[in-house]
TORKOL-4160 file (C-alpha; in steps of 0.2 Angstrom, whole numbers, padded with zeros to 4 digits, m for minus):
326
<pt num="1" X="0394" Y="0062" Z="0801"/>
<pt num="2" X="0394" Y="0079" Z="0804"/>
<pt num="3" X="0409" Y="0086" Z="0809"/>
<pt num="4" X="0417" Y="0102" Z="0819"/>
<pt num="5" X="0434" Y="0109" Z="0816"/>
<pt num="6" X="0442" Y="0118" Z="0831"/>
<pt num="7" X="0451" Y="0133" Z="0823"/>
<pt num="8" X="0448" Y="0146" Z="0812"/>
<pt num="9" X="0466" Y="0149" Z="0805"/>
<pt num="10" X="0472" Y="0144" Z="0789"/>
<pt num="11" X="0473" Y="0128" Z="0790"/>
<pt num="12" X="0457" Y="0124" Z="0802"/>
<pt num="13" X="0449" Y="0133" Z="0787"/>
<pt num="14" X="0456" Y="0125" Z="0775"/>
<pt num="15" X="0450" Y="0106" Z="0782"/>
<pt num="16" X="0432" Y="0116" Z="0784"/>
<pt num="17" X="0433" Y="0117" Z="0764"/>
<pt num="18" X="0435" Y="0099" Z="0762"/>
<pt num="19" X="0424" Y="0092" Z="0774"/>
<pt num="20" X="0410" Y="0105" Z="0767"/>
<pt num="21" X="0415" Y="0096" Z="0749"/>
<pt num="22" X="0399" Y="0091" Z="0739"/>
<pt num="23" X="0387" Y="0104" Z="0753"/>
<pt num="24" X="0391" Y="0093" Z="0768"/>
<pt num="25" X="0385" Y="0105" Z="0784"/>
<pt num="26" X="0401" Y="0108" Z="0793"/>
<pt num="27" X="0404" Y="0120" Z="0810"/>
<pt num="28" X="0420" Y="0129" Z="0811"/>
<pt num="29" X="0425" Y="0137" Z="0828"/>
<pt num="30" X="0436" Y="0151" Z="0826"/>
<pt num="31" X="0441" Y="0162" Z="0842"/>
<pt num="32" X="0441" Y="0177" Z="0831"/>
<pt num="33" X="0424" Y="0189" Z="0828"/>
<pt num="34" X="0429" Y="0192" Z="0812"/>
<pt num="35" X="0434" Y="0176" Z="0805"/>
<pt num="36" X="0416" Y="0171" Z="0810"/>
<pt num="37" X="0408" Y="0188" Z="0803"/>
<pt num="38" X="0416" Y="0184" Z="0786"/>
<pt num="39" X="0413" Y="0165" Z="0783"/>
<pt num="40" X="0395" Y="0166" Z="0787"/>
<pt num="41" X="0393" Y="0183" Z="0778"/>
<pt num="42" X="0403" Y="0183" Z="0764"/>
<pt num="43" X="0407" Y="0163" Z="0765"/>
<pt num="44" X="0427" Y="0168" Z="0764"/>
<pt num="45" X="0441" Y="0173" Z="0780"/>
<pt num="46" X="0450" Y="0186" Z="0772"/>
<pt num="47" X="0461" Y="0186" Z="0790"/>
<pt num="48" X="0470" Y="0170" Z="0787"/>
<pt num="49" X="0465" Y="0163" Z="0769"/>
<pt num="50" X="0460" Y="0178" Z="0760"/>
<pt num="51" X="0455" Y="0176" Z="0740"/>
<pt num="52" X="0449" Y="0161" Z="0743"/>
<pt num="53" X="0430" Y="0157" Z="0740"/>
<pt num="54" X="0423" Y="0144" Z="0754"/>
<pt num="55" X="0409" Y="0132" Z="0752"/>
<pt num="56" X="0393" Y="0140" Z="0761"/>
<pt num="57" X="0391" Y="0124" Z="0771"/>
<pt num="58" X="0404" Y="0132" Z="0781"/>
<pt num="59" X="0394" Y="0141" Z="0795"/>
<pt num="60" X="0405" Y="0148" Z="0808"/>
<pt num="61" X="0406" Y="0151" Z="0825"/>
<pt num="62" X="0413" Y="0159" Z="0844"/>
<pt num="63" X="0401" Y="0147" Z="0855"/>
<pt num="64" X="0412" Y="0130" Z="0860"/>
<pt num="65" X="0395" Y="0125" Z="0864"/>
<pt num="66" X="0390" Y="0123" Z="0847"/>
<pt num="67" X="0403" Y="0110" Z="0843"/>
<pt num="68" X="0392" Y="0096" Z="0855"/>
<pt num="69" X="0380" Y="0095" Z="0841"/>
<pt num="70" X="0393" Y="0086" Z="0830"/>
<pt num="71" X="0399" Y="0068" Z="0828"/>
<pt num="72" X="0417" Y="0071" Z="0830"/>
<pt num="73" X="0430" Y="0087" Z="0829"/>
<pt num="74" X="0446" Y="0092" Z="0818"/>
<pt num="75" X="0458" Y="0101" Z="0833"/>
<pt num="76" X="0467" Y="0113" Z="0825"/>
<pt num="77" X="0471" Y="0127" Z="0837"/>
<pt num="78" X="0490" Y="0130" Z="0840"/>
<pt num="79" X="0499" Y="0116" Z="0847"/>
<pt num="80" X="0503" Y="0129" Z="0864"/>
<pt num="81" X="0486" Y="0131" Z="0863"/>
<pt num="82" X="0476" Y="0113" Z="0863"/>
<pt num="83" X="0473" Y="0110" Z="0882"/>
<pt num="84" X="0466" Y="0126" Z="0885"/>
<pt num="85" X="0452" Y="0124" Z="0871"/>
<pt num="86" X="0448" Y="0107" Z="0874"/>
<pt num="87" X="0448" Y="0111" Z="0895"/>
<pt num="88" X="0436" Y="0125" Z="0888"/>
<pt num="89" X="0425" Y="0113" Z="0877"/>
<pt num="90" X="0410" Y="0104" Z="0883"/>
<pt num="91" X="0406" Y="0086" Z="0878"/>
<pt num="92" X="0421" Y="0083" Z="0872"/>
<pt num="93" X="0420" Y="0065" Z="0872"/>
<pt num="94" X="0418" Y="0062" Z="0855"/>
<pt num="95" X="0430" Y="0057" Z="0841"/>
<pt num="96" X="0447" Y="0070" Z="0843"/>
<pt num="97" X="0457" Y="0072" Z="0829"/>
<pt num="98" X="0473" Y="0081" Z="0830"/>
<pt num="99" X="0478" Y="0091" Z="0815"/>
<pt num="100" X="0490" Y="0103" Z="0824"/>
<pt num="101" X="0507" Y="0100" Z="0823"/>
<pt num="102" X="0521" Y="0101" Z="0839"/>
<pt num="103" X="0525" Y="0098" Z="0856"/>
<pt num="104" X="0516" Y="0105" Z="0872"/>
<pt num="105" X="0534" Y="0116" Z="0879"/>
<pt num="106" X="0527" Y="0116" Z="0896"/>
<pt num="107" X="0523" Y="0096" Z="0900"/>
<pt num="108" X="0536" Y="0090" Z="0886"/>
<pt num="109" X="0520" Y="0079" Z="0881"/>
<pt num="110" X="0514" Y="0073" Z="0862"/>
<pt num="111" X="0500" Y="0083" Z="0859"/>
<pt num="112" X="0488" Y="0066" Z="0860"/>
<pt num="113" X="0493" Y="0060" Z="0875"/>
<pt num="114" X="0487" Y="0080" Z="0880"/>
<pt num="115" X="0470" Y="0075" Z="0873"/>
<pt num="116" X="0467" Y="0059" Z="0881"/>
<pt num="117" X="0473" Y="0070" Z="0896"/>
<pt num="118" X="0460" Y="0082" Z="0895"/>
<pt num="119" X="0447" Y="0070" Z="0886"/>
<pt num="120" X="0449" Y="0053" Z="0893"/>
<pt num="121" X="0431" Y="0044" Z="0886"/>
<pt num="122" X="0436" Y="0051" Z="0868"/>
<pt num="123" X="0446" Y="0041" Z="0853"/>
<pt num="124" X="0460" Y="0051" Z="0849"/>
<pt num="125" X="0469" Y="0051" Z="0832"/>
<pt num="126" X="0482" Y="0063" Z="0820"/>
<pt num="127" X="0480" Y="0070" Z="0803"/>
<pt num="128" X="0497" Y="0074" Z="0796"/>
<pt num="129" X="0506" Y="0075" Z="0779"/>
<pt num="130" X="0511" Y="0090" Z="0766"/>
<pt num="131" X="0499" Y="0102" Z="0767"/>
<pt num="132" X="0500" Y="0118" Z="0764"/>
<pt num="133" X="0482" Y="0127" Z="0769"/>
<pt num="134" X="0479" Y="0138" Z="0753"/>
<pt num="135" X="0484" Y="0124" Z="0741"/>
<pt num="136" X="0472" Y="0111" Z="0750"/>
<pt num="137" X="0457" Y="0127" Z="0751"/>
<pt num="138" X="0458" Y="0126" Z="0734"/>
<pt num="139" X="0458" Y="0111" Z="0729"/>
<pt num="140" X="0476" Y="0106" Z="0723"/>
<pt num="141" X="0480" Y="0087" Z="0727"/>
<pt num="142" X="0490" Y="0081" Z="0742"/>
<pt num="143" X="0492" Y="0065" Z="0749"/>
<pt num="144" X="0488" Y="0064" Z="0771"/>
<pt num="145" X="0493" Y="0051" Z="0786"/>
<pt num="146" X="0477" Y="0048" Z="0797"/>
<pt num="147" X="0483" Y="0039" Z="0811"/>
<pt num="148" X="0471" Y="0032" Z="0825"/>
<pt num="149" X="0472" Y="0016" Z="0835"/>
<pt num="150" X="0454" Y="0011" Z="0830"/>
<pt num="151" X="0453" Y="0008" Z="0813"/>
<pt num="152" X="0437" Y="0006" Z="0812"/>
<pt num="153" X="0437" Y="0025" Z="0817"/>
<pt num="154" X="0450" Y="0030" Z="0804"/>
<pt num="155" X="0438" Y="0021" Z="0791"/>
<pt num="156" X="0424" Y="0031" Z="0794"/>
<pt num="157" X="0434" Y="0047" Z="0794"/>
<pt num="158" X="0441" Y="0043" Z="0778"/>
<pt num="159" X="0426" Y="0040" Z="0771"/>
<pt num="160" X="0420" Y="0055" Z="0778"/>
<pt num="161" X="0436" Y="0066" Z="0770"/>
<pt num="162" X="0443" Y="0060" Z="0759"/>
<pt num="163" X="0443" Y="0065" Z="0740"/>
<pt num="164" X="0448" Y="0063" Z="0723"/>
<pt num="165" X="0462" Y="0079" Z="0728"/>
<pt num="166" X="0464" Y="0074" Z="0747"/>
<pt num="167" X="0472" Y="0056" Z="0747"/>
<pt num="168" X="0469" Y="0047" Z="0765"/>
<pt num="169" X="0481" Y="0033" Z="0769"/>
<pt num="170" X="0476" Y="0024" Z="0787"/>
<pt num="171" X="0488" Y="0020" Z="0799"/>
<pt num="172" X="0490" Y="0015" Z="0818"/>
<pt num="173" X="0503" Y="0023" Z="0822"/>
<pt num="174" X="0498" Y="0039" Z="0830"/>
<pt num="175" X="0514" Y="0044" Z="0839"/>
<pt num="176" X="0525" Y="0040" Z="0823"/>
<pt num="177" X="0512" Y="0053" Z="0814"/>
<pt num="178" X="0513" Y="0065" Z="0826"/>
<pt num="179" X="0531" Y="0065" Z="0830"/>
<pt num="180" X="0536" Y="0067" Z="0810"/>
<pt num="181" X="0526" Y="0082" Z="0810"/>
<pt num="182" X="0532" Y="0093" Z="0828"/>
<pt num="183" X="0550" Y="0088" Z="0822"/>
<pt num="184" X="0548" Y="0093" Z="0802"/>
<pt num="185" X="0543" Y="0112" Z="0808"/>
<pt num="186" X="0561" Y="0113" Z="0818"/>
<pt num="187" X="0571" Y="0107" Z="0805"/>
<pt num="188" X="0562" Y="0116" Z="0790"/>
<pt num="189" X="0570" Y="0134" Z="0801"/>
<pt num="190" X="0586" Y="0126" Z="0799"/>
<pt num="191" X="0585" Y="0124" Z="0781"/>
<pt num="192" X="0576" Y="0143" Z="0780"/>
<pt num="193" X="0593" Y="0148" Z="0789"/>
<pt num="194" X="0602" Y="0139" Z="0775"/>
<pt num="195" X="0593" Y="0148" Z="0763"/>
<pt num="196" X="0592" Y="0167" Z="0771"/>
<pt num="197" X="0613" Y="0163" Z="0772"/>
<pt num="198" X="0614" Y="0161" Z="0754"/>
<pt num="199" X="0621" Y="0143" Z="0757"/>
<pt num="200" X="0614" Y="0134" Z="0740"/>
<pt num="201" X="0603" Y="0120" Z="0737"/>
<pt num="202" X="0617" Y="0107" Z="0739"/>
<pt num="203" X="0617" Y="0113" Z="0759"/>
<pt num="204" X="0599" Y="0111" Z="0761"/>
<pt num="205" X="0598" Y="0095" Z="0754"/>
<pt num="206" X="0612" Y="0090" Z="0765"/>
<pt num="207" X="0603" Y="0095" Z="0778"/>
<pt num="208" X="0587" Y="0088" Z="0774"/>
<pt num="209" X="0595" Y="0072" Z="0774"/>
<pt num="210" X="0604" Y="0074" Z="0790"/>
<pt num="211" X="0590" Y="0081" Z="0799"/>
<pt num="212" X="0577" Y="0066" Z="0793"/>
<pt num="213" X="0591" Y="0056" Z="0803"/>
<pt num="214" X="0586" Y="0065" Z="0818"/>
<pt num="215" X="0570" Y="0063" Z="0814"/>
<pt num="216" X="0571" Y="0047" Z="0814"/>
<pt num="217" X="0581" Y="0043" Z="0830"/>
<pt num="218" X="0571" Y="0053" Z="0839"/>
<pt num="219" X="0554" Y="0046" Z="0832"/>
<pt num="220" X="0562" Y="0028" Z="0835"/>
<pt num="221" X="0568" Y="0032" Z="0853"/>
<pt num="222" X="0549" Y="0037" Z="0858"/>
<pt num="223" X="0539" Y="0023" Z="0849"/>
<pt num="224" X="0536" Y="0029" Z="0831"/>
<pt num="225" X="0540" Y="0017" Z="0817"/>
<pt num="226" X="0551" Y="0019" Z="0804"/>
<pt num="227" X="0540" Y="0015" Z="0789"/>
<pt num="228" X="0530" Y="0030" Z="0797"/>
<pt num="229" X="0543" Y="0043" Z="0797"/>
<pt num="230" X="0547" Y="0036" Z="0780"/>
<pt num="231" X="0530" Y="0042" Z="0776"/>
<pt num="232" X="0518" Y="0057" Z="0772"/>
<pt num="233" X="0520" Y="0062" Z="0788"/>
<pt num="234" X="0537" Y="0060" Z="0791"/>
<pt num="235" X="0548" Y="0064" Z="0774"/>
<pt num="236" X="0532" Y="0068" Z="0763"/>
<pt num="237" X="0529" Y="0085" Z="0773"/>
<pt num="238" X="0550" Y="0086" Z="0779"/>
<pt num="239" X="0551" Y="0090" Z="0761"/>
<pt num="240" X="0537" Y="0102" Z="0758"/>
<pt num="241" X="0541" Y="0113" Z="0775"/>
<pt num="242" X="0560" Y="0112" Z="0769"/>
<pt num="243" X="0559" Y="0122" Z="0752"/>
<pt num="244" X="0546" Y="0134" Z="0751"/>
<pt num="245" X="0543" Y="0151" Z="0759"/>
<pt num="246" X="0524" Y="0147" Z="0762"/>
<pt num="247" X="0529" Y="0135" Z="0776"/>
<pt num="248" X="0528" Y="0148" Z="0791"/>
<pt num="249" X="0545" Y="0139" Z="0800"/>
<pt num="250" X="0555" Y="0139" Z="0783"/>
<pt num="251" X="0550" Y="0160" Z="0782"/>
<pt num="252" X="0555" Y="0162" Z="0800"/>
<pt num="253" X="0572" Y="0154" Z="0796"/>
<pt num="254" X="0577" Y="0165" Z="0781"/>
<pt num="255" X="0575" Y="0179" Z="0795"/>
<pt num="256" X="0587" Y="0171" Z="0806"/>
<pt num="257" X="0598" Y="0169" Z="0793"/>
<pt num="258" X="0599" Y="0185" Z="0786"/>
<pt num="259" X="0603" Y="0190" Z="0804"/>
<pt num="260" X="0585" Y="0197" Z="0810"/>
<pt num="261" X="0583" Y="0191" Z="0829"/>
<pt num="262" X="0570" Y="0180" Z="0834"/>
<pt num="263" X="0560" Y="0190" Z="0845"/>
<pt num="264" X="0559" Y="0203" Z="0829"/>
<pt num="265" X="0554" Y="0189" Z="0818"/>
<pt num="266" X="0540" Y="0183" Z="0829"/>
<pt num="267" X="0533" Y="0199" Z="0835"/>
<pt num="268" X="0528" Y="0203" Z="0816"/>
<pt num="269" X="0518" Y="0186" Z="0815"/>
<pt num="270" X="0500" Y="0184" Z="0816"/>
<pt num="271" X="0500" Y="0166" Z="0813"/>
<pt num="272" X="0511" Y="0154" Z="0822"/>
<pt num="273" X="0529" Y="0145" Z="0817"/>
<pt num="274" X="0527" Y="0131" Z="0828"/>
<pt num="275" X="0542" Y="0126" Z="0828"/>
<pt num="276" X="0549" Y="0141" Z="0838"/>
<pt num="277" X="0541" Y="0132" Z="0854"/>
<pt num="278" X="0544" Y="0113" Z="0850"/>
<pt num="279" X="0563" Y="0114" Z="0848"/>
<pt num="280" X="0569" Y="0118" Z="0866"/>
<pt num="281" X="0557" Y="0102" Z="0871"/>
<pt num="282" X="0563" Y="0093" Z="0857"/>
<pt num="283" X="0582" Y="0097" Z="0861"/>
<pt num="284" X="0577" Y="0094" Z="0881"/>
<pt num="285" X="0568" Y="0075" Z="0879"/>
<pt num="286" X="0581" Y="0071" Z="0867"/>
<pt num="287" X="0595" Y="0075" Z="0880"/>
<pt num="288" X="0585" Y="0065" Z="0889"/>
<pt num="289" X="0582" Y="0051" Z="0880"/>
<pt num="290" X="0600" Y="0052" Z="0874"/>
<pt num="291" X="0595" Y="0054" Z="0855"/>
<pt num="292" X="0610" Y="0066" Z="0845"/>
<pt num="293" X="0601" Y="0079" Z="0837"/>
<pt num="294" X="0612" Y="0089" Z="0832"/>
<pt num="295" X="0603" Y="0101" Z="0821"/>
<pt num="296" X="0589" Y="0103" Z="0833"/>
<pt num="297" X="0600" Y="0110" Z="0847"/>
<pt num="298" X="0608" Y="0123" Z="0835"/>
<pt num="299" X="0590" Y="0129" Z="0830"/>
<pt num="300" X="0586" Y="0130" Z="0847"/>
<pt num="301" X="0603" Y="0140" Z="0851"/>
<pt num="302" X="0598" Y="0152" Z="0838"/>
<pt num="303" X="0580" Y="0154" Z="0844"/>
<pt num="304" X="0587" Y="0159" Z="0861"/>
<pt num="305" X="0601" Y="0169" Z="0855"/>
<pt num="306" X="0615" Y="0161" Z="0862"/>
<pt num="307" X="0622" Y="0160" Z="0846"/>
<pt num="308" X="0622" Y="0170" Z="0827"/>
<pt num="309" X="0618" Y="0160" Z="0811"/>
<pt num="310" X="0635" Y="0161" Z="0808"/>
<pt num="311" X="0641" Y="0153" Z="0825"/>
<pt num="312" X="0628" Y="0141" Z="0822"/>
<pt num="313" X="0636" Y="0137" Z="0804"/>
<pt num="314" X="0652" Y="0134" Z="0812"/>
<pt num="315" X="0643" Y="0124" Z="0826"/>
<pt num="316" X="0638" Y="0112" Z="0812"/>
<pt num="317" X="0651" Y="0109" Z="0800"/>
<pt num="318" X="0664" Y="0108" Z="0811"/>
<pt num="319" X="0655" Y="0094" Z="0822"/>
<pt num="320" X="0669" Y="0077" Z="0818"/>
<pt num="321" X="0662" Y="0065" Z="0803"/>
<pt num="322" X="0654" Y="0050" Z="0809"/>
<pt num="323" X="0644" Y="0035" Z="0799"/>
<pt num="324" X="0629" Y="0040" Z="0788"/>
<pt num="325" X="0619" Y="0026" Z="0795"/>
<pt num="326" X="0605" Y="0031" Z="0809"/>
């Protein structure tokens, strides 16, 4: 199965090096000149992933076209992003796995129920769980979710994917997969908050917990399961995103917290804290839906600047105590 990764940021690049694993012949598309020049030239993308050597059965390219002679495609453009490339792709009636993480902020839509949108005849799945890009390039081990409705589909992929350092556990439950990751990037600014405030580790494992919670009522609300959210993709990658500055939304947070705003934060970024765009949809559908996320609408107040870290703190702990139980 020869495969095609749509995106050539870190983390498209970083799936590039594992499916190339053992000289498999893999096509990255990446949207940048550059990034092409220098993974076929000098078999590394010093743009996004730079020190890190890639297998040289990474060729890159810029033509979409390319991508129809492969089996099926890893889609890892920005979650904003993902039904303008596929619109853009032709044959895209192949195997889709989704690998980015968020909401679509215009249509409030999980981003595979966008792909079967914009690719009706293809099988659509998610690839989610802690995963930060430059420790998967170079081989550290981590543990993923691949979620697809046909598991005879997820079988194949695994087979294709998986290795000794990438672990592959199959599941069916593509919305549970993919809500636990949108959500994790929203919380995992609130805990950068909590971190950039000088707030200890104490508040951000409160907040961990508290914002799993939400997690899970929302996930529950649109169709997930629980033993999904419980899972790599739920609390597995919740944790990772929650406590280190190399997860893009936790970095973003520490800058709100110490009192930067949010358009000065995002301005200096070349790649993309998703979470910025998915919380006002997540705050908006889980008015909707009636889900009490608390900690979601406070990230999104900061965002929008109708209220300081510090008005957001009060926000919080003065909200009236309630049962633990979700």
């Amino acid at each position: 199965m020869k495969l095609g990764i749509i995106g050539g940021g870190a983390w498209g690049t970083a799936l590039a090096q594992v499916a190339a694993a053992g000289g498999r012949e893999t096509l990255l598309w990446a949207l940048e000149p550059e990034v092409v020049e220098a993974v076929n030239s000098s078999h590394e993308n010093p743009l996004f992933l730079a020190g890190i050597p890639l297998d040289p059965a990474i060729r890159a390219t810029s033509d979409l076209g390319e991508l129809e002679g492969c089996d099926a495609w890893l889609v890892v453009t920005p979650a904003q992003h993902m039904r303008a490339v596929l619109k853009a792709a032709p044959g895209c009636d192949r195997p889709l796995i989704l690998c980015a993480k968020g909401i679509e902020e215009g249509s409030g839509e999980l981003l595979h129920h966008v792909a079967r949108e914009c690719c009706p005849k293809a099988q659509v799945g998610v690839l989610s769980g802690p995963t930060f890009a430059h420790e998967v390039a170079q081989g550290l081990p981590t543990a993923v979710t691949l979620a697809a409705e046909d598991g005879e589909l997820a079988a194949r992929l695994r087979e294709r994917l998986a290795r000794p350092t990438f672990r592959i556990y199959i599941s069916d439950d593509v919305a549970g997969a993919e809500i636990g990751g949108a959500v994790k990037n929203v919380l995992a600014i609130a805990c950068g908050v909590v971190e950039g405030k000088g707030l200890g580790q104490n508040a951000r494992a409160a907040l961990i917990g508290r914002g799993f919670a939400e997690m899970t009522r929302f996930g529950l609300a649109f169709g997930a399961r629980r033993e999904t959210l419980t899972g790599l993709s739920g609390l597995g990658d919740l944790v990772l995103t929650c406590s280190s500055t190399s997860s893009r939304n936790y970095s973003l947070g520490v800058g709100l917290g110490q009192g930067r705003p949010a358009v000065e934060l995002m301005a200096d970024r070349r790649t993309v804290a998703e979470g910025a765009f998915t919380a006002p949809v997540l705050a908006r559908l889980a008015g909707e839906k009636g889900v009490d996320m608390p900690i979601v609408e406070t990230v999104e107040g900061l965002l929008s600047g109708r209220f300081t870290a510090d008005q957001a703190l009060e926000q919080l702990l003065s909200r009236p105590p309630r049962p633990e139980a979700v």
